[in-house]
C-alpha positions as a printed Julia matrix, in Angstrom:
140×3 Matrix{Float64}:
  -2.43   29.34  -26.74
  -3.29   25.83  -28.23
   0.09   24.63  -27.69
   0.35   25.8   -24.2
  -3.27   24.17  -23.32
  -2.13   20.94  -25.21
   1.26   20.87  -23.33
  -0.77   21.71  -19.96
  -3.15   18.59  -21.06
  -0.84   16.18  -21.13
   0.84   17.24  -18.19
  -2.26   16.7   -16.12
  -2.94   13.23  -17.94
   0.86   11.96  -17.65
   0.72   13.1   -13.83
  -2.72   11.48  -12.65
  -2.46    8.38  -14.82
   0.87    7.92  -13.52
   0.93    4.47  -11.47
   3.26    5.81   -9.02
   0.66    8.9    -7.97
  -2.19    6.58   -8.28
  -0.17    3.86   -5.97
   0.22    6.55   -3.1
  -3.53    8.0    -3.53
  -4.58    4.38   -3.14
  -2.08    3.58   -0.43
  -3.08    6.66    1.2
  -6.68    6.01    1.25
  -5.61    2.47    2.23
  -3.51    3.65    4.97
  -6.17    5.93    5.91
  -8.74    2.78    6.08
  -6.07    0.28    7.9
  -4.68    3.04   10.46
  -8.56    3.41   11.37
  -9.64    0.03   12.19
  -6.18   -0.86   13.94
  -6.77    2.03   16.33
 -10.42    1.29   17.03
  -8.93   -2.76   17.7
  -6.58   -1.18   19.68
  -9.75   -0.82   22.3
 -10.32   -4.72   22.57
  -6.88   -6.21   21.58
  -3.9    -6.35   21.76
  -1.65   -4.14   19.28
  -0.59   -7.38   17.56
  -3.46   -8.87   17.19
  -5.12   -5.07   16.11
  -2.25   -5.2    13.35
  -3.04   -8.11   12.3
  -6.58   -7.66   11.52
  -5.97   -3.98    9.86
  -3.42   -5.41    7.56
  -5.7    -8.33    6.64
  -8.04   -6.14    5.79
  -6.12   -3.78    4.22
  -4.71   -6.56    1.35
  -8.33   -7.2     0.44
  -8.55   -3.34   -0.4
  -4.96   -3.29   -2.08
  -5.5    -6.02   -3.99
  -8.44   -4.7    -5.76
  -7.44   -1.08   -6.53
  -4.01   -1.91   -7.32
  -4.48   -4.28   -9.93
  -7.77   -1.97  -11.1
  -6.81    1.33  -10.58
  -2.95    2.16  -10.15
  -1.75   -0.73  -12.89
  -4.63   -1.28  -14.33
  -4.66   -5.07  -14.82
  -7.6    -7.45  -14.82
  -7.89   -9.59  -11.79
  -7.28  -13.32  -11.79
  -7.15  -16.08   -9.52
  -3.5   -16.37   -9.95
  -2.9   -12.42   -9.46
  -4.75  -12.43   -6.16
  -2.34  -15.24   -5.18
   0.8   -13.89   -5.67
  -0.59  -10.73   -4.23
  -2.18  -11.8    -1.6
   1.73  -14.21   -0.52
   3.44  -10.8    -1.81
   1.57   -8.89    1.39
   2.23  -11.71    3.56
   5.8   -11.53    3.1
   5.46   -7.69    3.92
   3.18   -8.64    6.96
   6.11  -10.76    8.33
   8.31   -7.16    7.45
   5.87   -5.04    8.8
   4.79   -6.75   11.69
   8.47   -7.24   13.1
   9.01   -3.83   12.25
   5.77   -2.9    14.79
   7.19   -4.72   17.88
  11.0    -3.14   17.35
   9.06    0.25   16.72
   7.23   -0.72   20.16
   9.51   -2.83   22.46
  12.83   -1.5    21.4
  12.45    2.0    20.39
   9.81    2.69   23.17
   7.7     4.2    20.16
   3.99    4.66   21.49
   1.61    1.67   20.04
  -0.52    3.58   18.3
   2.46    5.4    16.17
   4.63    2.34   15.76
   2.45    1.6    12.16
   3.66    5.2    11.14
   7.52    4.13   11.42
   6.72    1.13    9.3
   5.25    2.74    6.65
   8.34    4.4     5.92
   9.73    1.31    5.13
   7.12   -0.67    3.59
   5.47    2.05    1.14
   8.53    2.08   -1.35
   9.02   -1.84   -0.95
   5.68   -2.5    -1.35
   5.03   -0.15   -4.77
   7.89   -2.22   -5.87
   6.73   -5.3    -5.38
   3.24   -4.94   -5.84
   4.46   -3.31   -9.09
   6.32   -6.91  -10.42
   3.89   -9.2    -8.88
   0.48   -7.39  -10.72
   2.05   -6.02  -14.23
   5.32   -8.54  -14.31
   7.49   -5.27  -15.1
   9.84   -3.05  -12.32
   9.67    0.01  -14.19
   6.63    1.69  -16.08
   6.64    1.88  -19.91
   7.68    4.92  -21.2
């Protein structure tokens, strides 16, 4: 019975300290966050302008429980640099992505940011991944 509640132990740990889960919960609660205040923008301005603002605010919050909580690195100036030009490269992706999704695909406004994520979520773990801890993969 020991062995089984030791195996089931480190099962749990391995799982929820995994960066990868802890990158989606964050990203989900991010997503969550962003999706919330571009729709409520979405009553004032314009859907590019309502991106813009959501994803804005939606580095501030990735920056700070990515480095904290899914890789668990210390902040620094520097980090929140290359983060911070890291999201504005996906911005660019994303943003592009939004008015294809919109003007091209006839995809409604307020689901065009759903299309993207597809895209951006396994870029952006990636990325965010190199730019915070240096490393693609996750030690072993």
């Amino acid at each position: 019975m020991n062995a089984m509640t030791n195996r089931v132990r480190r099962l749990y740990r391995s799982t929820w300290e995994s960066d990868k889960l802890l990158f989606l919960l964050v990203g989900g609660a991010n997503t969550v966050l962003t999706l919330l205040i571009y729709e409520v923008l979405l009553f004032v301005l314009p859907y590019t302008a309502s991106y813009s603002i959501s994803f804005v605010c939606g580095v501030a919050i990735s920056t700070y429980l990515n480095a904290r909580v899914s890789f668990k690195v210390p902040l620094s100036f520097r980090r929140v640099l290359k983060f911070s030009a890291l999201y504005i490269a996906l911005y660019l992706i994303g943003l592009q992505l939004v008015v294809i999704a919109v003007e091209d695909l006839e995809i409604h406004q307020t689901l065009a940011p759903l299309v993207v994520i597809v895209v951006i979520v396994p870029l952006s773990y990636v990325s965010a991944r190199f730019t915070l801890t240096g490393r693609l993969r996750a030690p072993r």
